[in-house]
N, C-alpha and C positions, 0 to 999 in steps of 0.2 A: 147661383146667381139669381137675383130679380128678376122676371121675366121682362123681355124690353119693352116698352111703352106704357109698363104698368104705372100708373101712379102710387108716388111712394104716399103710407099713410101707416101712422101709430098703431092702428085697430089693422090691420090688414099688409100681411106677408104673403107674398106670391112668389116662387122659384120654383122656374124649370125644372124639370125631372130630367137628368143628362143622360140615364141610363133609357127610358123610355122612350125619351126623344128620338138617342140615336137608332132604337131598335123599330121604331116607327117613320122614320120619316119626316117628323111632324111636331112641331113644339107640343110639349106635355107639360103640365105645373101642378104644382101641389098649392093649395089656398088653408091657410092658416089664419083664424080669426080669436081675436083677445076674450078674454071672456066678458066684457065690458065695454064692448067696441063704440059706443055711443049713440047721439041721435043722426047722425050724416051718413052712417053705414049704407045707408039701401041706396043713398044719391053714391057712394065712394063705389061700391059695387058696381053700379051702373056703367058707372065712368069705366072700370076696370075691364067688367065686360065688351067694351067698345072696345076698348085695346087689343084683347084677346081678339076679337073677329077681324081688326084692322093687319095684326100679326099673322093670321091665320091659325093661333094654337086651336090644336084637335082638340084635347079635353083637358079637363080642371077638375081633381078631385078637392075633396075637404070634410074634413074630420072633426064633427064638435059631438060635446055628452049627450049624450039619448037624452037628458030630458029638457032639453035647448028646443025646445016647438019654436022659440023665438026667433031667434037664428035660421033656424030650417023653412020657418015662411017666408025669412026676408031671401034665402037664398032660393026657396022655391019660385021667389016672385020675377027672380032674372033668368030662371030656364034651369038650375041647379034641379034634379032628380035626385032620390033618396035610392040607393041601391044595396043597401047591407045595414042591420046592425049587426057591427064588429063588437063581441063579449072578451076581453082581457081578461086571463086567468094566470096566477102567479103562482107557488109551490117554493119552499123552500129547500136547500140543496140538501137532500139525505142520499144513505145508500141506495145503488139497487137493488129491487127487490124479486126474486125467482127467475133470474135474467137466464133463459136456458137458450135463448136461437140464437144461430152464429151470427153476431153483428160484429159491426169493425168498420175504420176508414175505407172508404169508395177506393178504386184503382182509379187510376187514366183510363181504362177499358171499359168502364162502368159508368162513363157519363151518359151518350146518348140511350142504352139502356134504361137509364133514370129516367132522359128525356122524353123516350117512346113511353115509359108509365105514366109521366105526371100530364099528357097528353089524353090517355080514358079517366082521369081521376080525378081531376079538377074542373067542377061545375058552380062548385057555391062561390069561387072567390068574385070580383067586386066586377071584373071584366066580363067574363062568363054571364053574369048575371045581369048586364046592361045590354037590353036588345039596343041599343042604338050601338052597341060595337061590336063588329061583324066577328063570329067565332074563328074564322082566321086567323082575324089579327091578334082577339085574344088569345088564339095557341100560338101562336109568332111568337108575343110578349111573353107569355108564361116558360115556352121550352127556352129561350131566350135567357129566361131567369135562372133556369137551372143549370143552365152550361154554365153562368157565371157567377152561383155557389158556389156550386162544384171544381169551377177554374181559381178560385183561390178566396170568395167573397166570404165562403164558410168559414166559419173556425173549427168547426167538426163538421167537416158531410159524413154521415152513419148512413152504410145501407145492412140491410137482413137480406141474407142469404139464404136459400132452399135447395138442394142439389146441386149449388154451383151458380144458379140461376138468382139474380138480383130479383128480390120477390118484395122491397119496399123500401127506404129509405126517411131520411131524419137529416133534411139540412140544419143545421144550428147554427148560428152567428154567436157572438161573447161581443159585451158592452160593460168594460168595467167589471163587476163581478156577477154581471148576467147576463145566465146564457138566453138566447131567446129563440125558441123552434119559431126558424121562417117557413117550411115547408114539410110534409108531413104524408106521404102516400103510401099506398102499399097494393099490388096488383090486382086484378080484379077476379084470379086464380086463387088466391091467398086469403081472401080477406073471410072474417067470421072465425080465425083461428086465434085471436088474441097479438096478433103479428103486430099492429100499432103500439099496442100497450107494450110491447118486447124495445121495439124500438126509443120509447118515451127512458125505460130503465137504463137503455143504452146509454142515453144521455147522460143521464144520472153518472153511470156510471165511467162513461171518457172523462166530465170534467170533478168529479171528485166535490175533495176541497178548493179547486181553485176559483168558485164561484159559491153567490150566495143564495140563489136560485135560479128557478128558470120560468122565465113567462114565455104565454102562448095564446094569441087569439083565436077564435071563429068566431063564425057568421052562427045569431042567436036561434037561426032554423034549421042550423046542421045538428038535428037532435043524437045525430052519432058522434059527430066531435067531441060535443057538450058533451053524452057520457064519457065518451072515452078518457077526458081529462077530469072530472070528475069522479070516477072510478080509483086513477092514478092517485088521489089524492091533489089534484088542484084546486083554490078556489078563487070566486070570481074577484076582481080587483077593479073592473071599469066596465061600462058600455058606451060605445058610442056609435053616434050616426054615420055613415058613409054617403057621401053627396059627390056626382057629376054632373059638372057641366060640358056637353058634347057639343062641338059647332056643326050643324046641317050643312056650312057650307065647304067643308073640306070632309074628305076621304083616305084613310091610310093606305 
């Protein structure tokens, strides 16, 4: 849904986030901009902004190409922060390749398990990395996230197993005939053995034929993601900016 009081305008989509919202407290929105938005953009923004602080929403993300300087000034110039570039890397659907650790669909018993991992493991993504939101709330939101992969959002939750012991996981979603690794961890006992790269083939290997690849973003200073999917055989397919806008006057 539109965020309410937003003004509607051709160059500019604003909707609520319902999942973050209601894990927050707090209207959340996602900001979506045309590639062509015109010359009123920075007065339409303006105005939008006003809404936003009159509604109370907590924050406004948006997402344009790394090389939109354009865009990223006009949105720097209403309080919008630049906190990630997100790198898109794509692969297309082959076998797995040297798949030897036990991986398989998660139990019922294995979610908060997941949840206690993806809680040491996640620092680069968008929240984690914006001091104006408190690490709380960004582990609120992120284990948040993974209860509800895991509770049915996935199309494959994959985790790797070690002795019996959940030692990493591979949430995946399916859209059409691609899969897309949403989340990606692996314990901090574990790691340096090759156990991400296990669970990447995993993928590979639950959805088969029934997909035509799999895309997967990071953040372009997570020099170990970068390899790790680069390794795997992925290659890059997009960059883009990550922008917040947070309001000083509310608190989650």
């Amino acid at each position: 849904m539109t965020v309410a009081g937003a003004a509607p305008s051709a160059a500019l989509d604003c909707r609520e986030q319902a999942f973050e919202t209601g894990v927050t407290g707090l209207p959340v929105a996602k900001l979506t901009l045309t590639a062509d938005p015109g010359p009123d953009i920075a007065s339409a923004l303006s105005d939008m902004k006003a809404s936003w602080q009159a509604n109370g929403t907590w924050l406004v993300s948006c997402r344009i190409p790394a090389d939109r300087t354009d865009l990223a000034g006009i949105l720097h110039d209403i309080g919008f922060q630049t906190v990630e570039t997100l790198v898109t890397f794509y692969q297309p659907a082959r076998p797995a390749r040297n798949l030897t650790a036990e991986t398989g669909p998660a139990r019922a018993d294995e979610t908060e398990p997941c949840v206690g991992l993806a809680l040491t493991a996640f620092t680069y993504d968008r929240l984690h990395r914006d001091t104006r939101v408190p690490p709380a709330v960004a582990d609120i939101i992120r284990a948040a996230w993974v209860r509800n992969d895991m509770g049915g959002r996935a199309a494959a939750p994959l985790v790797a197993r070690v002795g019996g012991r959940v030692a990493g996981f591979n949430l995946c979603l399916q859209t059409g005939r691609t899969a897309v690794i949403d989340l990606i961890a692996v314990a901090a006992d574990f790691r340096r053995r090759g156990l991400a790269g296990q669970m990447i083939e995993a993928a590979f290997a639950h959805f088969g034929d029934t997909i035509d690849g799999i895309r997967v973003g990071t953040q372009e200073d997570n020099a170990a993601s970068v390899k790790l999917y680069e390794s795997a055989g992925f290659a890059v397919e997009s960059r883009q900016v990550t922008l917040h806008w947070v309001n000083p006057g509310v608190t989650p």
